[in-house]
N, C-alpha and C positions, 0 to 999 in steps of 0.2 A: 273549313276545319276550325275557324278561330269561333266561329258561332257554336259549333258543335260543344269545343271544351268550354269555351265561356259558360254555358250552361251547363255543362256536368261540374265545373267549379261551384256554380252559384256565386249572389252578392245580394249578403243580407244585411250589412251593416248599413248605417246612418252616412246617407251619402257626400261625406266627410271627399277635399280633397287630398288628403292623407292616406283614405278608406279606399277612394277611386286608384288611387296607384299604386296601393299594394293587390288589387285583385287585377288589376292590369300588370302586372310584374309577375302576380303568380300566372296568369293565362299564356303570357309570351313564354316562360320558363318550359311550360305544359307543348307549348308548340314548339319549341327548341326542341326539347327530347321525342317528340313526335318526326318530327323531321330530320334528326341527325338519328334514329332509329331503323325510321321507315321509309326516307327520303329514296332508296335503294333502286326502288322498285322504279317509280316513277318515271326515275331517271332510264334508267335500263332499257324499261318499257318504250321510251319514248327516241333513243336511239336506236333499240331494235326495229323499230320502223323505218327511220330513216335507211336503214342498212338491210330493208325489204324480210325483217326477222331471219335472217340467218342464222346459224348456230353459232356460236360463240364459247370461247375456253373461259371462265373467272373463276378464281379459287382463292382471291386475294381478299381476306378482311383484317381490313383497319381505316384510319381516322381518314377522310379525304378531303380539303379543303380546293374548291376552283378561284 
């Protein structure tokens, strides 16, 4: 995922280290909001396995921090 956006960012400046850690600040930014978006899924998915995909009640959206 960080290879994916990194590249849909681009980095065309002069590889200044000023340069290097703002497109590294915008790329992590870019994965923040991917993962506190999309992260949902992942998760879910990956405990409905453990729990052999059984059905399950969720209706709950808001901010969740572990």
């Amino acid at each position: 995922m960080i290879d994916q956006v990194a590249r849909e960012i681009g980095f065309e400046d002069v590889p200044t280290v000023e340069n290097l850690l703002a497109y590294y600040e915008k790329v992590n930014e870019r994965v923040t909001q991917v993962w506190q978006s999309e992260s949902y899924h992942a998760l879910l998915h990956h405990l409905n396995a453990i729990f052999g995909y059984e059905a399950m009640i969720f209706h709950e959206k808001s901010w969740k921090s572990f």
